[in-house]
N, C-alpha and C positions, 0 to 999 in steps of 0.2 A: 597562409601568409607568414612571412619570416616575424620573429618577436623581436628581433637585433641585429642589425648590419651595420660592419666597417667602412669608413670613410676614407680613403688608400689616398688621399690627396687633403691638400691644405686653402687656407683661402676663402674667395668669395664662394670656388664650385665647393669646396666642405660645406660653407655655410646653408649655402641652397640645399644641398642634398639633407642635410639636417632638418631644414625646415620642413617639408615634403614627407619626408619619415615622421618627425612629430605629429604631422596632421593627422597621418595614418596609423599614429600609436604605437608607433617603433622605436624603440629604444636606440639607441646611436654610440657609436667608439671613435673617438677620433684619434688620428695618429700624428705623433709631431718631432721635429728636429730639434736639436739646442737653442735653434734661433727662430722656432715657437712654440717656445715653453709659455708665455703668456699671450698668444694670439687667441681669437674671437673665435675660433672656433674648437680650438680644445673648450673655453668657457661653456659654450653654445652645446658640446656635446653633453647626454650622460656619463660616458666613461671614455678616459684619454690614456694613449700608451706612447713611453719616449721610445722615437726606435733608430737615435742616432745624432750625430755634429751635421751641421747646418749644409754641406755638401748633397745635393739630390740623388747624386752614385753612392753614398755611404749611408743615406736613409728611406728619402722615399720611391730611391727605384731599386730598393733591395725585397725580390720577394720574399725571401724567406722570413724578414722583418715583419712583412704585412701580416704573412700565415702565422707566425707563432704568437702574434698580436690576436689575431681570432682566435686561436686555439686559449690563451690567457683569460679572454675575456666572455670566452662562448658565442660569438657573433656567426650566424649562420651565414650570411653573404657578403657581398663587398661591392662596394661601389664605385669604381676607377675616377669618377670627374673627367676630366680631361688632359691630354697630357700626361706625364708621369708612365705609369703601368698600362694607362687603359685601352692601348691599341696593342699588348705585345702577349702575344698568343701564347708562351711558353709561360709566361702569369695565369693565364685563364686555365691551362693545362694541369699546372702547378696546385692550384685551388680544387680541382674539378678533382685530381687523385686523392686529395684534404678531405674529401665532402662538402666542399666550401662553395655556395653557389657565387656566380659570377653577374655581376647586373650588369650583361651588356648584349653582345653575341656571342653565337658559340665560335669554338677555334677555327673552323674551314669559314666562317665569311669574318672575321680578323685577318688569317694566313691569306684569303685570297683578296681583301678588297684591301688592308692596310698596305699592302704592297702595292708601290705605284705603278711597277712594272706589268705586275703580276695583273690587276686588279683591269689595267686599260685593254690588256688582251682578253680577258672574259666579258670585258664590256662590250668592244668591238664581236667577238662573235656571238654576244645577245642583241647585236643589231643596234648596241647605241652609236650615235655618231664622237668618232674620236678625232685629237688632232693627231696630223703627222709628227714622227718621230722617233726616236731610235730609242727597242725599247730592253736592248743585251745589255751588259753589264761593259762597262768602262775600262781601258785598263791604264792611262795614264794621261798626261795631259796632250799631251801629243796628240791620242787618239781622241780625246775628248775635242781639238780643234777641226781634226778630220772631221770628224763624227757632222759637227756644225755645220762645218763650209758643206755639205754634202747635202744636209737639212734644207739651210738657205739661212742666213742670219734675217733676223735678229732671231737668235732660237733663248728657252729656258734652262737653266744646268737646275738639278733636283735633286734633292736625298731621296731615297725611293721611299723611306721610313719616317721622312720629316712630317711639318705640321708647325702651324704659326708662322709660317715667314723664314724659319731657320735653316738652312740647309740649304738656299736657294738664290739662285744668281740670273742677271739677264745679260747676257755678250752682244754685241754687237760687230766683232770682230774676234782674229784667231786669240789675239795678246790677253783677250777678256775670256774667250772661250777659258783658255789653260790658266788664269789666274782664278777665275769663276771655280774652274772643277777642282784646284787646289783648295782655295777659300771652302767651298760647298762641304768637300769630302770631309775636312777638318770641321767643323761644325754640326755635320751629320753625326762625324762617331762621338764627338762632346755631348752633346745636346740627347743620341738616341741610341747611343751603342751601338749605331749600323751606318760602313761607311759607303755602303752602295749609290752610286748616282747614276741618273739616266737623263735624258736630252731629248725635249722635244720643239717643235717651232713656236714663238712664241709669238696668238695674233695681237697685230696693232690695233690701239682705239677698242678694246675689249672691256665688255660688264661681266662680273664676276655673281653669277646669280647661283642660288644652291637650292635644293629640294629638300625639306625636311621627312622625312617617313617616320612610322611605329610599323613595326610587324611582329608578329606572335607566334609561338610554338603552333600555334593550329593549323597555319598557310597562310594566314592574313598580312597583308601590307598593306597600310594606306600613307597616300599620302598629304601632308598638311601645308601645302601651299608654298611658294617661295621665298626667300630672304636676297634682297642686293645687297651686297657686300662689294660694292666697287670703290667705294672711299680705302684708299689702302693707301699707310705710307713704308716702302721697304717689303713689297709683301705680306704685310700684318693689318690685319683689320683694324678701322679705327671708327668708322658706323656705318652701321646696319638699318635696313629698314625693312618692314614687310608691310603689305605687299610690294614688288619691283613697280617702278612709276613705268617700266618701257614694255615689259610682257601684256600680251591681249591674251584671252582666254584660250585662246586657239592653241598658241604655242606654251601657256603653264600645261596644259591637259597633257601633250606632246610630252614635255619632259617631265612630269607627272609619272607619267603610264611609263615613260622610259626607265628610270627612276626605278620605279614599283619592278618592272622586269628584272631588271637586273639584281634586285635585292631576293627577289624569287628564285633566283638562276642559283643563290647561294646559300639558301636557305634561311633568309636573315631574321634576325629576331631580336628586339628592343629598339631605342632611336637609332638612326642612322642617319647623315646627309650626304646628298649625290651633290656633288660640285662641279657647275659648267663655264667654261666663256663663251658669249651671248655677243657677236660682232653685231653691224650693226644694222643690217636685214633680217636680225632676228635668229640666224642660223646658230645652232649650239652643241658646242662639243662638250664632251665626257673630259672633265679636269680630273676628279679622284674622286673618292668614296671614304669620306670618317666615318669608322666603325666606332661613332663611339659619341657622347652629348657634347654640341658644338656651344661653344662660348658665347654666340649671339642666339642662343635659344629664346630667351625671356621675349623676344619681339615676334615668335610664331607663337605665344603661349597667350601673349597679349589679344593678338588678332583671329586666334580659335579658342582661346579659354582651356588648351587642355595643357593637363598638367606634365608637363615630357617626360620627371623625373620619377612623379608616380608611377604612369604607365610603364616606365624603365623595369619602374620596382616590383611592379603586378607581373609584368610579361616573366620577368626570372623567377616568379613563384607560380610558374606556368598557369595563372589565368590566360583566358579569348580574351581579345581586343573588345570592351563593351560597344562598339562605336563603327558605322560604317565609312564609304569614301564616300556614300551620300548624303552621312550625317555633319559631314566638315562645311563649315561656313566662313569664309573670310568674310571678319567685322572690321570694321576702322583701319587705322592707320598706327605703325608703329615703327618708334623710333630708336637706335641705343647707341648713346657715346659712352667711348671707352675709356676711363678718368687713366692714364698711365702716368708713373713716376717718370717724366721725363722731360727733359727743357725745351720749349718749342724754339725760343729765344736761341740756343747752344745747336741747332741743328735735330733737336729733339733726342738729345743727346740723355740717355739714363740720371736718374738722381737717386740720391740715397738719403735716411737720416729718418727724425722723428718728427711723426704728425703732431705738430706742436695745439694745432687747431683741424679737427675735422667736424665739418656740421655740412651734412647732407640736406638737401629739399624736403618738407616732409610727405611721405608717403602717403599713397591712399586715391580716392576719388571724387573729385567737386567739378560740378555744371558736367560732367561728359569727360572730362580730362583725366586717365590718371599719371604717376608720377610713382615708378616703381624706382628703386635702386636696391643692386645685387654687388655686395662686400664682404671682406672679409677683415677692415680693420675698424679702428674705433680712434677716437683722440687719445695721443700716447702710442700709438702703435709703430713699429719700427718697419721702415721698408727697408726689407734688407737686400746685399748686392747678389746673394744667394738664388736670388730667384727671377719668378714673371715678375716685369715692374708694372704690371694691371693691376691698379686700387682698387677700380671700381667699377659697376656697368650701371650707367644711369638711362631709364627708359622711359618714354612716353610714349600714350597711345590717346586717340584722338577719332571724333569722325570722318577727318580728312588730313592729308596728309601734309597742308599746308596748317592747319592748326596743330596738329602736331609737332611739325619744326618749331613755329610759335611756340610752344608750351615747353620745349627743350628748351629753347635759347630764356625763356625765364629762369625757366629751374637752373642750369647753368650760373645763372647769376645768383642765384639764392646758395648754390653749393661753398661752403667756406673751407678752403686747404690753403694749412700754412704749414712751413717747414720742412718742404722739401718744392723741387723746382716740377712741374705739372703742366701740362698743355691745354687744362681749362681754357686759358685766352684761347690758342687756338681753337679750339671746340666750338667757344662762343660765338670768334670770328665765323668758321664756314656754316654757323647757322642763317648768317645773314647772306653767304654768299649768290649772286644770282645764280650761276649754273646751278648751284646743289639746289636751290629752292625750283629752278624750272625741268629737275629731274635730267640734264642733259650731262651724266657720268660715260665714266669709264674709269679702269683701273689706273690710269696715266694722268689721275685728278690733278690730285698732289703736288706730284713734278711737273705737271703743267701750268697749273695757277699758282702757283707758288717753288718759278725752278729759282731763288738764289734765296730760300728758303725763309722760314715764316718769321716774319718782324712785326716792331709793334703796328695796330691797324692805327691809320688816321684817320681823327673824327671828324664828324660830318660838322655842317651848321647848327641843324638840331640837338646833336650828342653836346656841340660846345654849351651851346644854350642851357642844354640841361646840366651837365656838370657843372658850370657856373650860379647856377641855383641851388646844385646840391651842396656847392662849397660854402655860398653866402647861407645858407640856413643852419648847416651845422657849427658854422662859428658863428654864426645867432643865439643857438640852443646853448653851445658850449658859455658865451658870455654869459648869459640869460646864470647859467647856472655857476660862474663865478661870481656875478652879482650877490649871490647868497650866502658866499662864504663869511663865516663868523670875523668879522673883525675889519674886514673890506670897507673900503673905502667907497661906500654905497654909490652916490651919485656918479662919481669918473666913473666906475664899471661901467654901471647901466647907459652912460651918456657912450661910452664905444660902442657897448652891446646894438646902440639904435641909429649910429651916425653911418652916413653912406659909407660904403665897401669898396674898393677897385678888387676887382678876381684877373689873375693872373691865371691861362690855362689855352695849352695849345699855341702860343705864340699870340694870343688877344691878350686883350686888355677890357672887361668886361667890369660896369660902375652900376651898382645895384642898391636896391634900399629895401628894407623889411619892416612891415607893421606888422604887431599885435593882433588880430581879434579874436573873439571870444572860441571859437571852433580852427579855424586856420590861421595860417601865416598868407597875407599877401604880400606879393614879391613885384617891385618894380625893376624893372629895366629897361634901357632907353629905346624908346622909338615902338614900345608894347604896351598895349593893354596889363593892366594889373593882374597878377595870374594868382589863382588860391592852389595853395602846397600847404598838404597834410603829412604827417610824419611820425611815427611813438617812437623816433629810434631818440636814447638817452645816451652821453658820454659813456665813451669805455664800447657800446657795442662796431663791431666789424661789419654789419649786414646795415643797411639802411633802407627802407621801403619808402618811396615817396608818392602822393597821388597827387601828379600836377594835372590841376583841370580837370580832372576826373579818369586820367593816364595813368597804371602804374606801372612804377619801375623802382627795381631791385639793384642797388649800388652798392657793391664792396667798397668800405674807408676805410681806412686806416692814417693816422695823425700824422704828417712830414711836416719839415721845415717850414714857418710860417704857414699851414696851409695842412690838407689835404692829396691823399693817394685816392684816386677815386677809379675803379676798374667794373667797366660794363660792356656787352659785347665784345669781348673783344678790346677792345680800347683799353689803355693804359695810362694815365696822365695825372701830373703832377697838378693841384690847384692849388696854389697862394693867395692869400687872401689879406687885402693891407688896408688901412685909411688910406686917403687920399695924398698925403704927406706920406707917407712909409712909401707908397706907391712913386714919388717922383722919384726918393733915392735912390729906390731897388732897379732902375732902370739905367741907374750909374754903375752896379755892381759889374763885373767881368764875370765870363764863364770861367768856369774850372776846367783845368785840361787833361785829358785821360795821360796816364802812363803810356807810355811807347812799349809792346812788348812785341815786336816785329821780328825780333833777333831769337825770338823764344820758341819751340815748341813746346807747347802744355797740354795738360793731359784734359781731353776734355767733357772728362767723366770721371763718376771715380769706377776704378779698374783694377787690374790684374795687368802688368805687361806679360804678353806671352811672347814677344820677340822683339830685337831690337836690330835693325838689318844693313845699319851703316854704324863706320868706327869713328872716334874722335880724329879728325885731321882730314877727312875722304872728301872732296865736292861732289856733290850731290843736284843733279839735274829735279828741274819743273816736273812733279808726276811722278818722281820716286819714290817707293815705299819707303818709310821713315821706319817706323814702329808698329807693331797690332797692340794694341788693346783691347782684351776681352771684360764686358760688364754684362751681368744680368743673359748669361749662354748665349750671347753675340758677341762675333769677333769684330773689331773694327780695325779699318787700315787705314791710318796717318802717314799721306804722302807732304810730299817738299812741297810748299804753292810758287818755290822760285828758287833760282839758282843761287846757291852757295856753298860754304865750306864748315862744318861741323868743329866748334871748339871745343867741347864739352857735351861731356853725356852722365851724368851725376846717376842715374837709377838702370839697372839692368833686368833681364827677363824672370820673374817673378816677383818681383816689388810691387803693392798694393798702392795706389796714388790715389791722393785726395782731387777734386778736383779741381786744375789750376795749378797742379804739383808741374814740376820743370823735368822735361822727359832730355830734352835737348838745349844748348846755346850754339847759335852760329853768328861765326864773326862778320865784324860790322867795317 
C-alpha cells in the first residue's frame, strides 16, 4: 500500500480524497493555485505545493507541475478527482514513465472509453445498446447542420473530451445546429484542450440513469447499483439520487451486466460510470463512460456503504476487489443536492465573492437518517470566478426514499450561506415539488416546470400561518430582551413586548398575541386554538428552530425593515411586524418603484467579455447575439430581447465585469 499520495485536484473532491487516505493512514500532498493558497484543503492536507496563478491551463492542468510536485515531496501516487487531468491519458502516461502510480485506469480504457466517439463504437460492438448518430469528426459548421438534418433533429452537439455540461448543445434546427457547433467547439478547447465534437440524436422525455462499477487488476468488475441523475439544468447535474424510483430489477441487472461487459472489453480498473438515457419503456442506450470518480458518488457509497475512493486507492496498489457482485446490497434511499455559486433568481446565473456565513447541517446519524455533506470551503472562503462554481454536495440517506427527500428539504433549511448569490431556495423549492416527490423525471425537468425560469415560490396557507408566528415570537423574544436593558424605561418596553401584534407578510395582514409560560410560548391567533411554540433561538442568531405543536421547523431570519426576512422551503418573505396603530399607517405608505433599466444591457454575472458582436450606432433585431460572456468555463450568449439601436458600448472583449456592470445603452 502507498505511504503518500498526491491530490492533482482542488476542492470538495481534494477534500474527500483526503479524508479516505487519512482513514487508511496515508499521508497526503495537496496542490494549489494563487487563488488557493488559503483553501480547506491545502489545511486538510499533510503537505501542500504551489504550482501556479489562479488560471486552470497555467496550474492544475499542467502535468509537469503535478509530476515535479510528487517528485518534491515523495508521493508515490496521484489521485485525479474529477475533472482537471483525470480522464487525459497522456497525464497517466506521463506518471506511469515517473514511476508515479495513477489512482484510476490504466491508458487503453481512459484512450478508449474518455473519448465519446471512440468509446460509443466499442460499446456498440460489445453488444450495448447505442443511440443513433454521427460518430467522424466534424469539419465546420455547415457540415455540422448537414450532419443533423441527416440524423433528424432534435439532435445533441458534443465535445468528444467534455464532461459536466460544457461542451455541449441541443439544436433544434440548422441555425442552432451551426451556432451549437460554433458555441460547443469553443468551450470544448477552453474548458479540455480538445476541440473535437461529434452529433448524435438526442431522445425526448429521457432519464439520465448511470451505472457505478469497481474493477481490479485481477479481471474483477462489479457492479454497484444505479444513480438518476435526471434533475439537470443546462446539461449539469443538479440531484442525484440512488436507487432510480423508475428501473425494476430486471432492467438494473441488464445495464448492470451491460456495464460490467464493456468495462471487461477494456480492461478497466478502479471506479468507473456507464452513462445511459432510459426513455420511457425502459429501453436504454449507451450515453459515455467516465473513466474516472463521478461527482455524485457519495449517494452509491450511502446505499452500499462502500468506500469508491478507497477501493480507488486499493485497486492502484494492485490489491483483488475484497467483495463480490453477490456481496452488493442496495440499502435505503439516497439523496444529493448540489449547493452551486449561482443565482436561481438571475437565471441561475454564476456568482462570486466571500462566504461571509457558511454553516452547513450537522453531520452524522439519528432515528435512521443521516445527513452527509461533501466540501471544500469553510466561512471566509473565497468563491472564485477561476473555477467549478459547486460549493457543495449535501446528502441524505434514509429508509425510503420519500423520507429521504424529507430529510433533505430539513437540512436544506438548517444550511446557512451568506455572501454570495446560491440556488439553496431553489433546492428547497423542488424538494416539495410533486413530480420530483412522485419520481415522474426526465432530463427536460427543469425547463419544463420552470420554462420562464425559477422565481420566488408562493406561500401556501400554512407557510403564511407559520411565518406569521415565527415573526410574532421573534419580536417577542427580541422585546422581552430589550426590556432588560440597563437604563430602559421598564414598564413601556415590556407593556410592547406583550400588546397584540399585526404581522404583515405575503400580502395578509395577520393580528396575533403571545403569553408567557413557564416551558413555552402560547400563541393566539384569530379564529385558532392557542398553539404552544418552543424556540432556544436568542437575538443575533440566523437559524431559528421552532416546535409548533410538536412540528418542527427550521427558519432562516435575518432582521429587515420593521420586521423579519424569514426563508423556508423555498419561500422568500418579508414579515413586519407593528402594533395595531403602526399597522393602520403603514397601509398609507406607497410602494417604492424599481429603476427602469430597459434601455440597458448588463452584465449578468460577473465575467470576462470574450466578444462583443455589434458597434455603437447598428440596429439590432429581437434574438441577436449581443455579447458572450464567459464566467466560471462557460460561455454565455447575451441576445437583443427587442428591436433597437445601440448608443453606447462603454466595455470591450476582455474587460472583467462586476455584476450589474453596463455592457451596453440603447436609445430610447
Amino acid at each position: 500500500m502507498f505511504s503518500k499520495i498526491l491530490i492533482a485536484n482542488r476542492g470538495e473532491i481534494a477534500c474527500r480524497v483526503i479524508k479516505s487516505a487519512r482513514a487508511m493512514g496515508i499521508k497526503t500532498v495537496a496542490v494549489y493555485s494563487d487563488a488557493d493558497r488559503d483553501a480547506v484543503h491545502v489545511a486538510m492536507a499533510d503537505e501542500a505545493v504551489h504550482i501556479g496563478p489562479p488560471p486552470a491551463n497555467q496550474s492544475y492542468l499542467i502535468p509537469e507541475k503535478i509530476i515535479a510536485a510528487c517528485k518534491q515531496t515523495g508521493a508515490q501516487a496521484v489521485h485525479p478527482g474529477y475533472g482537471f487531468l483525470s480522464e487525459r491519458a497522456s497525464f497517466c502516461e506521463a506518471l506511469e514513465k515517473e514511476g508515479i502510480a495513477f489512482i484510476g485506469p490504466k491508458v487503453k480504457a481512459i484512450e478508449a472509453m474518455g473519448d465519446k466517439i471512440t468509446s460509443k463504437k466499442i460499446a456498440a460492438e460489445a453488444g450495448v445498446s447505442t443511440v443513433p448518430g454521427h460518430m467522424g469528426l466534424i469539419d465546420d459548421e455547415a457540415h455540422a447542420a448537414k450532419i443533423a438534418a441527416e440524423i433528424g433533429y432534435p439532435v445533441m452537439i458534443k465535445a468528444s473530451a467534455g464532461g459536466g455540461g460544457k461542451g455541449m448543445r441541443i439544436a433544434w434546427n440548422d441555425a442552432e445546429a451551426r451556432e451549437g457547433f460554433t458555441r460547443s467547439k469553443s468551450e470544448a478547447a477552453s474548458s479540455f484542450g480538445d476541440d473535437r465534437i461529434f452529433i448524435e440524436k438526442f431522445i425526448e422525455e429521457p432519464r439520465h440513469i448511470e451505472i457505478q462499477l469497481i474493477g481490479d487488476s485481477h479481471g474483477n468488475v462489479i457492479y454497484l447499483g444505479e444513480r438518476e441523475c435526471s434533475i439537470q439544468r443546462r446539461n449539469q447535474k443538479v440531484v442525484e439520487e440512488a436507487p432510480s424510483p423508475f428501473l425494476d430489477a430486471a432492467t438494473r441487472k441488464a445495464m448492470g451486466e451491460q456495464s460490467v461487459a464493456l468495462a471487461k472489453a477494456v480492461d478497466y480498473q478502479s471506479a468507473g460510470t456507464v452513462e445511459f438515457i432510459v426513455d420511457k419503456n425502459l429501453k436504454f442506450f449507451f450515453l459515455e463512460m467516465n473513466t474516472r470518480l463521478q461527482v455524485e458518488h457519495p449517494v452509491t457509497e450511502l446505499i452500499t456503504g462502500v468506500d469508491l475512493v478507497e477501493q480507488m486507492i486499493r485497486v492502484a496498489a494492485g490489491e483483488k476487489l475484497a467483495f463480490s457482485q453477490a456481496d452488493v446490497k442496495l440499502t435505503g434511499w439516497a439523496v444529493e443536492s448540489r449547493l452551486y455559486a449561482e443565482d436561481p433568481y438571475r437565471n441561475f446565473l454564476p456568482s462570486i465573492g466571500r462566504l461571509t456565513r457558511y454553516r452547513p447541517p450537522e453531520e452524522g446519524t439519528t432515528d435512521g437518517i443521516t445527513i452527509r455533506n461533501d466540501t471544500g470551503v469553510t466561512e471566509g472562503s473565497e468563491i472564485s470566478m477561476f473555477y467549478d462554481p459547486m460549493v457543495a454536495k449535501l446528502c441524505t440517506h434514509a429508509p425510503t426514499r420519500l423520507e429521504a427527500i424529507d430529510a433533505m428539504a430539513d437540512a436544506l433549511d438548517r444550511f446557512e450561506v451568506e455572501g454570495i448569490g446560491h440556488n439553496l431556495p431553489f433546492l428547497s423549492a423542488l424538494m416539495q415539488h410533486p413530480r420530483w416527490r412522485e419520481g415522474r423525471l426526465s432530463t427536460g425537468f427543469i425547463a419544463e416546470e420552470y420554462p420562464d425560469g425559477f422565481g420566488p415560490v408562493p406561500p401556501n396557507e400554512a407557510t403564511v400561518e407559520r411565518f406569521a408566528i415565527a415573526a410574532l415570537l421573534l419580536s417577542h423574544i427580541l422585546g422581552e430582551r430589550n426590556a432588560q436593558i440597563s437604563g430602559a424605561r421598564f414598564s413601556q418596553v415590556e407593556k410592547r413586548a406583550h400588546e397584540d401584534k399585526v404581522v404583515r407578510v405575503a400580502g395578509q395582514e395577520i393580528t396575533g398575541h403571545i403569553d408567557d409560560t413557564d416551558d413555552v410560548y402560547l400563541v393566539r391567533l384569530p379564529g385558532r386554538e392557542p398553539m404552544a411554540v418552543a424556540t432556544d433561538w436568542m437575538p443575533g442568531a440566523r437559524l431559528a428552530i421552532f416546535d409548533i405543536d410538536g412540528d418542527l421547523h427550521a427558519i432562516k431570519v435575518e432582521p429587515a425593515d420593521a420586521g423579519w426576512r424569514l426563508r423556508q422551503l423555498g419561500v422568500d418573505v418579508r414579515a413586519q411586524v407593528f402594533s395595531p396603530r403602526v399597522a393602520e399607517l403603514a397601509r398609507l405608505m406607497k410602494a417604492k418603484v424599481a429603476p427602469d433599466t430597459s434601455g440597458l444591457l448588463l452584465c449578468p454575472m460577473p465575467g470576462l467579455i470574450v466578444s462583443i458582436a455589434v458597434n455603437e450606432g447598428d440596429e439590432v433585431q429581437e434574438g441577436q447575439t449581443l455579447a458572450i460572456v464567459e464566467a466560471m468555463k462557460m460561455e454565455n450568449v447575451l441576445k437583443a430581447e427587442r428591436k433597437g439601436i445601440v448608443s453606447r458600448i462603454p466595455v470591450k472583449a476582455g474587460d472583467s465585469l462586476a455584476v450589474d456592470e453596463i455592457i451596453m445603452e440603447f436609445a430610447k
